[in-house]
N, C-alpha and C positions, 0 to 999 in steps of 0.2 A: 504493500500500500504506500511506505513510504519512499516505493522509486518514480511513482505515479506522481506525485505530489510536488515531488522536486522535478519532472518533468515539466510538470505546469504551471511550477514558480519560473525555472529555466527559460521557456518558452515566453512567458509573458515579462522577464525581465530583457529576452531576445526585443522583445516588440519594442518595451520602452524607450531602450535605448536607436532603436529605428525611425521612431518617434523623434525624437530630439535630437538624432543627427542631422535628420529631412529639413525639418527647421532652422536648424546651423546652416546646412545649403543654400537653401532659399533667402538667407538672411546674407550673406556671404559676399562680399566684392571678389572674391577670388572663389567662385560656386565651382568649376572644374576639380580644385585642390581640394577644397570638404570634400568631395564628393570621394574622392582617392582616400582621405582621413578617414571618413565613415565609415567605409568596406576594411580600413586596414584594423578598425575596432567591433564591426559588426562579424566578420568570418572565424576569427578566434574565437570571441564568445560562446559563437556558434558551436561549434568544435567541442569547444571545453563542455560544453552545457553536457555534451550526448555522450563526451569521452567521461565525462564523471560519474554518467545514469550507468556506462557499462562497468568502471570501475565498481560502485557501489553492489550492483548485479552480483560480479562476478567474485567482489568478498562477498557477499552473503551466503553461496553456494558456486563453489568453486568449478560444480560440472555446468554449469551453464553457458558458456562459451567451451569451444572443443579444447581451450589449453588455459589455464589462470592466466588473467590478465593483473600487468602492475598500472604504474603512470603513463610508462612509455607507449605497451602495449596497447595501452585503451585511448589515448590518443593520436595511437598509428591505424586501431580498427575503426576508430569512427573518420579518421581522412581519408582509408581506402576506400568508405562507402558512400563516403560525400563525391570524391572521386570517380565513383561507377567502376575501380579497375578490378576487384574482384580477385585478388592472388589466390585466396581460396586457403590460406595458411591458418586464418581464423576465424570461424565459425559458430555463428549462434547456437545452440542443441536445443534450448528449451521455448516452449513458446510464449513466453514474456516478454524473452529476449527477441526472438524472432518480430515480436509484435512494435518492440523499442526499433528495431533495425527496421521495419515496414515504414513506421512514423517519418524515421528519417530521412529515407529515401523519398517520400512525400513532401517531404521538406523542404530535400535542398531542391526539390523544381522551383517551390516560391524563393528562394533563399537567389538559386539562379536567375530568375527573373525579376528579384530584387537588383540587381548586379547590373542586369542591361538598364534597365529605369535609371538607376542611380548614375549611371556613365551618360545616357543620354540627356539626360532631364537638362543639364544647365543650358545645349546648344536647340534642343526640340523646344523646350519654355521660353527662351529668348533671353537666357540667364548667363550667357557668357560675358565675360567683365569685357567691359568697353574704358579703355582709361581716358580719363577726362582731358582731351587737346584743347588747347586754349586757341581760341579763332581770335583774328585779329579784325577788327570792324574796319573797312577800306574807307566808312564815311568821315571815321575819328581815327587818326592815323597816332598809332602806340596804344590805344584802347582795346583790351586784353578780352573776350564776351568768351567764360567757360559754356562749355555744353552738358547742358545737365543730364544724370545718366537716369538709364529707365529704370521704374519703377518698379517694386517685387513685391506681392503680398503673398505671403508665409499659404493664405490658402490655394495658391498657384495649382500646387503639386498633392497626388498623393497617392498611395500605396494602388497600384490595378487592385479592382473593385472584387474582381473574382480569385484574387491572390488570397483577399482579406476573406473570403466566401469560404476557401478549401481549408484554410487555418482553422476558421473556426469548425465547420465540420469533421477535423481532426479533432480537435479537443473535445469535440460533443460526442465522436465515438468513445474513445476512452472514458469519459466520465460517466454516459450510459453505461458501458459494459464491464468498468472496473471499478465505482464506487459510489452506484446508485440503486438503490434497491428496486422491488419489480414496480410497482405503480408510479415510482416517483419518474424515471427513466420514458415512460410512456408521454407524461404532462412534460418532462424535458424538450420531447420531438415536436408536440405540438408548439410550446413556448421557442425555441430555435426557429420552426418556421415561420413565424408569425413575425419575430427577429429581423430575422436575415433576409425576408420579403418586405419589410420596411426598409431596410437598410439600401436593398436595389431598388426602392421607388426611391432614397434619398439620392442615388447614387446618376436621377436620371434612368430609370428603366419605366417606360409606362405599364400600364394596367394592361394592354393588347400585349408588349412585348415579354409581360411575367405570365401570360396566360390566364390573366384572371379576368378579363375584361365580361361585363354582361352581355353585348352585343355578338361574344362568340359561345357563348351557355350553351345554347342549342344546339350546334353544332357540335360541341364538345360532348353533350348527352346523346345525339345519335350517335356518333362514331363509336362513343365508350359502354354504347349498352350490345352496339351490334360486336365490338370487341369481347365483351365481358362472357357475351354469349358462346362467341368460339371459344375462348379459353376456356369457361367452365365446362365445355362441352369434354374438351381436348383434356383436363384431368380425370372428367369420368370418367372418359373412356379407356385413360391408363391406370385406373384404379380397380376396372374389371376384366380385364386382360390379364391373365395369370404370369405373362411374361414379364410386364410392370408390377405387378399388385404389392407384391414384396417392398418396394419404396415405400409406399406409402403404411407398412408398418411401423409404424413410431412409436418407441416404446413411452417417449414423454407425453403422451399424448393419452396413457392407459389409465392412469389413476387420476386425470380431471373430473371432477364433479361437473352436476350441468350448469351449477352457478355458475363456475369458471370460465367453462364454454360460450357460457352467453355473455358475461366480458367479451372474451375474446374474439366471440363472430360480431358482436354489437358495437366494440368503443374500440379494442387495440386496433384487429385490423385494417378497420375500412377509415379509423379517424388517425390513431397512432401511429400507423404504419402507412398504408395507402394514400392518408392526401397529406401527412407532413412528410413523405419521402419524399413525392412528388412535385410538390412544392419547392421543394431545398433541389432535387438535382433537376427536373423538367420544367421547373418555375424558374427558380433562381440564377442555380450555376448555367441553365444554357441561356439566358437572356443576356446575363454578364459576359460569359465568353461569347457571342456571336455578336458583342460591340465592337470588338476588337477581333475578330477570326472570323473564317467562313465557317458558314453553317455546318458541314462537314466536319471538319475541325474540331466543332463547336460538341456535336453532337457523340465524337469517337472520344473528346476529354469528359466529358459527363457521366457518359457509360463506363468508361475506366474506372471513373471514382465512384459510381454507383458499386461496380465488381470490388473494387480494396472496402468499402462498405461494410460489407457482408463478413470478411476475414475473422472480426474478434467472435459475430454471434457463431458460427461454424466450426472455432476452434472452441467457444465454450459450452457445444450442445452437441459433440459430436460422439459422445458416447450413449444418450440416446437414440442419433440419427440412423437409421438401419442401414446405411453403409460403412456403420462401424463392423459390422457384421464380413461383410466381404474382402477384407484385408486383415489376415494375421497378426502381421508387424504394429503394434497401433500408432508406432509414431510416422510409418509410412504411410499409413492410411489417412492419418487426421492431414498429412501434407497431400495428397491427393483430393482429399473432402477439400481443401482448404481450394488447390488448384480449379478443381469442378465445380466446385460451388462461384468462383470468381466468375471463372469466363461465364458459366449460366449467367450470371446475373447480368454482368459484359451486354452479354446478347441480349437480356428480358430489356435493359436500359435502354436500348437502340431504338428496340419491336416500342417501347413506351414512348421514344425520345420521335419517333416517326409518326406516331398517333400524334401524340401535342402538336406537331406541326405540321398535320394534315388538317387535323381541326381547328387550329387555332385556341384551344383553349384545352388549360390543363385536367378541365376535368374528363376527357377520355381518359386519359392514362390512371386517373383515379379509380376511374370504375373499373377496366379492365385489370390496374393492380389488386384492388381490392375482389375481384372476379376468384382472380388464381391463385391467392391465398386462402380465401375464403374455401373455394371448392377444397384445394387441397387438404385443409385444417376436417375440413367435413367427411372427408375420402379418407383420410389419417383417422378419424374414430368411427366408421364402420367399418374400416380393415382389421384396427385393434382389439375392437369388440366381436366381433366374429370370430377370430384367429383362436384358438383354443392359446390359455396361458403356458409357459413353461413350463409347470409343474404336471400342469395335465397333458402335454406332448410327452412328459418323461416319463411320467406313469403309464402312458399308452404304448410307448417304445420299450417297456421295462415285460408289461404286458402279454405283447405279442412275441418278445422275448422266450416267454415261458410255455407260449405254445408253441412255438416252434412256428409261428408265423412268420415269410420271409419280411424283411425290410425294406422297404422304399427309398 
């Protein structure tokens, strides 16, 4: 808990100090040279923050990277992965650590794109220093007229809008899925979205370009009910096909009550899940990146972040999931669930990220989200209730044992 904690002090003393360098910039008669300052104090930080989360790591439990790290090491393993070069000499093993090293690599893309900004900003703003040449007035001969230099207001400049988007949907992962209990985590998704779609209408996104506009409702309820349709369709049908059916045994899904269930098909899914996902990647982050990117672009970095998404609840539900079943090895399998579950989701981002902007409004993709969890969650308790328990598969195999019944 407390590597968590120091990540998200680390991270937001990252920002602070981002903060009031931008401002040293823009305030700056020599805005080129801050700008050189600020990265030469912003990149170490950096560094040090994630070199000391592994340090910290790898004293508490020495197996958690594949060799003990000291000062050195743990400041050589987080610049090889800020670096992308992957020697492959030091290696995360556990998945905390794997999940630390995920964040990072999430990171320095903003951290990189922090870098182009910061290099560019003085000459794209119009902030490169002009020094003051004294003109000489030809009508008053020795009269010296300075030229006043241009003006700079501190709110010029500021962090790309969808940098500030993916940060904080980092931290709302992890604080969802590492240090917030079940109900609270749910009202967190809705409060984030409701957030960070104010934050892109401050940002300059209208109501049409977040998808929320009333003028495209209607369209967004045909496409999303005729969506919702196939998809629920296309989970029955792999729920009664013997060759699927097996997925959808989920052993977390055995011991719910129906109070639970009716939470769950009632307020998490279609409200918690379905329209605050929606909102954060098919509302927000694609409205923000397609101000600056082609839509294309717009729509393959959404769905990325949609798939890294998914990573903590998969790694922390995966001994449930019935494809814990299908792999021996468990820690090869949870990196396989982890691998499969991304790209799925990769893909459902796309199939959602292509409804919202067929309809123009994000409520297709709500419905059709909220479609295919919903069916699945409902395929997942008639498979599990059906399914004879463990004890009575053993007893029946113990059974036929005894008469000399052959086996299946």
């Amino acid at each position: 808990m407390h590597e968590v904690l120091w990540l998200v002090v680390g991270l937001l003393l990252v920002g602070v100090v981002v903060f009031r360098r931008t401002r040293r910039i823009l305030a700056a008669d020599f805005p080129g040279l801050r700008a050189v300052e600020g990265l030469a104090v912003i990149f170490p930080l950096f560094l040090l923050v994630f070199a000391a989360l592994y340090l910290s790591l790898s004293a508490a439990t020495a197996t958690t990277f594949s060799e003990e790290l000291d000062h050195t090491r743990a400041l050589y393993f987080a610049i090889t992965v800020f670096s992308t070069v992957g020697f492959g000499d030091i290696t995360p093993t556990t998945d905390i650590a794997r999940i630390v090293v995920s964040i990072q690599m999430l990171l320095d893309l903003v951290v990189i794109s922090l870098v182009v900004r910061l290099l560019s900003m003085p000459r794209s703003r119009g902030l490169v220093h002009h020094p003051k040449i004294p003109e000489v007035d030809r009508r008053q001969p020795g009269a010296i007229v300075v030229t006043p230099s241009k003006d700079r207001s501190p709110g010029q400049w500021k962090l790309p809008p969808e940098a500030v988007g993916v940060a904080v949907l980092a931290l709302h992962n992890v604080a969802v899925h590492r240090l917030l209990p079940t109900p609270a985590d749910a009202a967190l998704n809705l409060v984030t979205a409701a957030g960070l779609t104010a934050f892109a209408r401050r940002a300059g996104c209208s109501r049409g370009d977040l998808g929320i506009g009333a003028a495209d409702a209607r369209s967004g309820l045909r496409v999303g009910l005729a969506a919702a349709a196939v998809a629920g369709g296309a989970v029955a049908l792999g729920a009664l096909l013997p060759a699927t059916q097996g997925f959808f045994n989920d052993r977390r899904v055995r011991d719910v009550g129906r109070g639970e269930a009716a939470y769950h098909l009632t307020v998490r899914i279609p409200f918690a899940t379905a329209l605050a996902e929606e909102l954060l990647f098919r509302g927000v982050l694609l409205a923000l990146f397609r101000r600056r990117r082609s839509e294309t672009t717009a729509v393959l970095w959404t769905s990325l972040l949609f798939g890294a998404w998914h990573v903590l609840p998969t790694i922390d539900h995966y001994q449930g999931n019935p494809a814990s079943d299908q792999v021996a090895d468990p820690g090869r399998g949870r990196r396989l669930a982890v691998l499969t579950t991304t790209l799925a989701t990769a893909g459902a981002g796309v199939a959602f990220a292509v409804l919202r902007l067929r309809s123009r409004s994000v409520l297709a993709p709500v419905l059709a989200h909220a479609a295919v969890n919903a069916s699945a969650y409902l395929a997942g308790r008639r498979v599990v209730n059906r399914a004879p328990s463990p004890a009575v598969r053993s007893a029946s195999r113990l059974g036929r044992r005894r008469v000399g019944c052959p086996l299946r």
